[in-house]
C-alpha positions in Angstrom: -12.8 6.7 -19.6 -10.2 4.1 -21.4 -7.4 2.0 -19.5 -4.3 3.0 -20.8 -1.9 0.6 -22.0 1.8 0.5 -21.1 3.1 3.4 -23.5 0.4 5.5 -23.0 1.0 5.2 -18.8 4.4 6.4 -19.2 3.7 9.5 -21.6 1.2 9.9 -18.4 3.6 9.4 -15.8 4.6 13.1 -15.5 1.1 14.0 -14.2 1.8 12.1 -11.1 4.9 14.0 -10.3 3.8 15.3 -6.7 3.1 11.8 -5.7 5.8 9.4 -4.3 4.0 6.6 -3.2 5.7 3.2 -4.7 2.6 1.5 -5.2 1.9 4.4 -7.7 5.3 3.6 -9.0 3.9 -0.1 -9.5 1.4 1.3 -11.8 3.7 3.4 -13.7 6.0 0.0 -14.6 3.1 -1.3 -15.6 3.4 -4.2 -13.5 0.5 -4.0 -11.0 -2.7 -2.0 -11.2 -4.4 0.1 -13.5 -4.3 3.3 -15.2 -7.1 5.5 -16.5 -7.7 8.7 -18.8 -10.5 10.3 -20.0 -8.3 10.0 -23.1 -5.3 8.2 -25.1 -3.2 11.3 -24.0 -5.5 12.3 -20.6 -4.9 15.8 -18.7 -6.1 13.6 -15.7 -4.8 10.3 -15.0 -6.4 7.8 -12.3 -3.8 4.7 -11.1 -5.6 2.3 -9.2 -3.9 -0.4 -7.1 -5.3 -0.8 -3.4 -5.1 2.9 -3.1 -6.4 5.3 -6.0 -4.2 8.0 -7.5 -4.7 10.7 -9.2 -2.8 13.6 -10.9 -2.8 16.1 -13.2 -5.6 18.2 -14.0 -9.3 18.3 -12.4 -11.4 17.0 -14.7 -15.3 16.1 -13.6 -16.5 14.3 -15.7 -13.9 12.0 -15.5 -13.5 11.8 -12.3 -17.1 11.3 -11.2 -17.4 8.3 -14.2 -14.8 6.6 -12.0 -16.2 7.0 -8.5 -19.0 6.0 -9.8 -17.3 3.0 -11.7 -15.1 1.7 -8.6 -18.6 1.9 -6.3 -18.1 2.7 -2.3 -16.6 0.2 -0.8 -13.5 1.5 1.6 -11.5 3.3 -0.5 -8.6 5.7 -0.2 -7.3 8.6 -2.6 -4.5 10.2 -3.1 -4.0 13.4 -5.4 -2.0 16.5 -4.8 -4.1 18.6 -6.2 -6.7 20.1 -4.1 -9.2 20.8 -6.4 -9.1 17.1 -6.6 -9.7 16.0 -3.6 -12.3 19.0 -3.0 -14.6 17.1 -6.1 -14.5 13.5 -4.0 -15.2 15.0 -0.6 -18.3 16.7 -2.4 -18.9 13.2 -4.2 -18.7 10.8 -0.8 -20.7 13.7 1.5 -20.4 12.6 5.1 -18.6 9.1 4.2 -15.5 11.1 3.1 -12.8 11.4 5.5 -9.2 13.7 5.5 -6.4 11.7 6.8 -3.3 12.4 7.6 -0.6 10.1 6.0 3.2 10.1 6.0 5.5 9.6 3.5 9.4 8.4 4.7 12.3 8.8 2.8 13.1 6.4 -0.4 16.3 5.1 1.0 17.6 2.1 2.9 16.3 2.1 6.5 19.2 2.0 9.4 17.9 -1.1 11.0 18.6 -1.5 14.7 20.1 -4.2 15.9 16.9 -6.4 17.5 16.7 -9.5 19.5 13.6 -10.9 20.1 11.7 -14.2 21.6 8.1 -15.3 20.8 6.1 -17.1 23.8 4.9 -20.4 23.9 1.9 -20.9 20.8 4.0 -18.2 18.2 5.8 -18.7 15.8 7.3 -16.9 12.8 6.8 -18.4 9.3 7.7 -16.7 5.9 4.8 -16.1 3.7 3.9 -19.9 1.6 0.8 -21.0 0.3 -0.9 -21.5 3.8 -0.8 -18.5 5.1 -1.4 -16.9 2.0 -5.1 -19.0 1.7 -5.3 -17.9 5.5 -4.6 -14.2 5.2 -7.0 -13.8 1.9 -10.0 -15.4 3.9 -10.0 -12.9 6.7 -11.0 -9.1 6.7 -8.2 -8.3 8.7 -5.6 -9.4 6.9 -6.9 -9.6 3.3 -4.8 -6.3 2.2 -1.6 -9.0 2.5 -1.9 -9.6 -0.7 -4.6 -9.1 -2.5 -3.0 -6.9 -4.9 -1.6 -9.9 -7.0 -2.8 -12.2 -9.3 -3.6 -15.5 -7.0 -0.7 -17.5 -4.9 1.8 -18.4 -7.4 2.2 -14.4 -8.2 2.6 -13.5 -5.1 5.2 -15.9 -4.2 7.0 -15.2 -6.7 7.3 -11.8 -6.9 6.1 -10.3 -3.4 7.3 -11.1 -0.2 5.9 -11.4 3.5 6.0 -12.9 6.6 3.5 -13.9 9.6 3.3 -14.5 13.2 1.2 -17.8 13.9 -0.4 -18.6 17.2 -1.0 -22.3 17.3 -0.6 -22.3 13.3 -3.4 -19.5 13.0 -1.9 -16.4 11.0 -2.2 -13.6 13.6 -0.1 -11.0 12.1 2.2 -10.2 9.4 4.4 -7.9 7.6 4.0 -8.5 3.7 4.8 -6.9 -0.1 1.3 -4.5 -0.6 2.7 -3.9 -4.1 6.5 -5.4 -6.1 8.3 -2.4 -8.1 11.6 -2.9 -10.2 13.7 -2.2 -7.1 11.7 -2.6 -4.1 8.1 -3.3 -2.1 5.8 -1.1 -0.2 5.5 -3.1 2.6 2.3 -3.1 4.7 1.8 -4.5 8.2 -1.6 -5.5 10.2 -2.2 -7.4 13.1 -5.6 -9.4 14.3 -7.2 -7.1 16.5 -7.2 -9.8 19.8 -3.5 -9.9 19.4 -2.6 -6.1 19.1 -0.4 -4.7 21.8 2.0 -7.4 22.1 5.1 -6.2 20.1 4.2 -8.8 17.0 4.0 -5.8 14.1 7.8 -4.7 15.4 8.9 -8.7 15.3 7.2 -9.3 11.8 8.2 -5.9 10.2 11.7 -6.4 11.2 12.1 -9.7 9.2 10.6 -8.4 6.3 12.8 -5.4 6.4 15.9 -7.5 6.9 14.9 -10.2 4.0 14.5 -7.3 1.9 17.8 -5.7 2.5 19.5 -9.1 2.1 17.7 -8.9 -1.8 18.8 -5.5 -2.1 15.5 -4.1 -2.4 13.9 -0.7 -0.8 11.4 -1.7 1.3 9.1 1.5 0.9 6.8 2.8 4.0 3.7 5.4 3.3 2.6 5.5 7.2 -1.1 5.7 7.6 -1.0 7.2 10.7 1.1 8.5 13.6 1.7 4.8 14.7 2.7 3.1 12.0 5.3 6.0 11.9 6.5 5.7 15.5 7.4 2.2 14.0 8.7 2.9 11.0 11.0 5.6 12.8 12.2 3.1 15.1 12.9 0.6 12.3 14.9 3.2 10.7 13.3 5.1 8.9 13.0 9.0 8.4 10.3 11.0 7.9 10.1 12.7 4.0 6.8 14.5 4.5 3.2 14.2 5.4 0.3 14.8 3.2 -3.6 14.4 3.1 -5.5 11.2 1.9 -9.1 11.2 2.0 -10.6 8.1 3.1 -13.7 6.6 2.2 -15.9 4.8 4.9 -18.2 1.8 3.3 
């Protein structure tokens, strides 16, 4: 197993063709992530960035030197090739899980027109070094941003904003990954503060500030209720696919 450098990920890139994901796009660029072959010009390729890719084709040996490489924390994969994903559900046994994920449509959401007003104790702050520091020390919210290289890289090249409740981050809407045209955005919210509309408030901002940049703000929905919100937000469904989900 080698990482591949920057010329060799894009005479890889083909093998990734059935997989849109953005954050997959953000390994391609060869500005986030990793990429892995069992070779300088692999049959199988593995991108890693938050989620795990994985195209071309099946390959054992390779792919059981990385699963056993990246250990078994929570983990998700993605591959579109079903002998693929057959190997790792034989790998992971019981801790393996199918999930059902969908993908929208890579074009500029329709955003609604949306008034809103936060109670007493909220407030809505764009993304700085506070919450930052707040969001990486929490399970919860840790996915915010730990994809980039410390602070200073996220603030400079992802995006994100949180609702506070008396200056405690509670929720937010922030960058998962930066591409050369856009962000695949990802959205969580403390679970005491869940069913109170914050996801739609914070989501919208970060939509709009990413139109206003010109930049696609990409949504892979995890599930049917992230969708419901990204379909109200605009967006269209593209297709839905299987992930396989790895419980620690």
């Amino acid at each position: 197993m080698i990482k591949l450098n920057l010329q060799q990920i894009k005479n890889s890139a083909h093998l990734f063709k059935g997989i849109s994901d953005t954050a997959l796009t953000s390994c391609l660029e060869g500005l986030m992530g990793d990429v892995y072959g069992e070779s300088e010009n692999p049959k199988m390729a593995i991108a890693f960035l938050g989620y795990i890719y994985i195209g071309g084709v099946l390959d054992k040996a390779f792919l059981n030197e990385f699963m056993n490489f990246i250990g078994n924390g929570h983990l998700v994969f993605i591959s579109d090739n079903k002998e693929i994903r057959d190997e790792i559900i034989k790998h992971y046994g019981e801790k393996a899980h199918i999930q059902r994920r969908f993908e929208t449509i890579k074009e500029f959401p329709n955003l609604p027109e949306y008034s809103y007003k936060l109670t007493d104790g909220f407030a809505l702050k764009r993304f700085d070094k506070d919450l930052y520091t707040q969001a990486m020390n929490e399970d919860w919210s840790d996915g915010f941003c730990n994809n980039f290289n410390g602070c200073n890289d996220f603030l400079k090249n992802g995006l994100g904003f949180g609702i506070t409740y008396n200056d405690k981050l509670v929720c937010g809407a922030t960058s998962f990954s930066y591409y050369s045209s856009g962000y695949e955005v990802i959205i969580a919210t403390n679970p005491d503060f869940r069913k109170r509309g914050l996801a739609r408030i914070a989501s919208y901002e970060f939509i709009k500030e990413s139109l206003k940049q010109d930049r696609l703000p990409s949504w892979d929905a995890a599930h049917e209720v992230s969708l419901h919100l990204a379909e109200w937000l605009g967006y269209k469904l593209d297709y839905e696919y299987t992930g396989i989900s790895i419980q620690a």
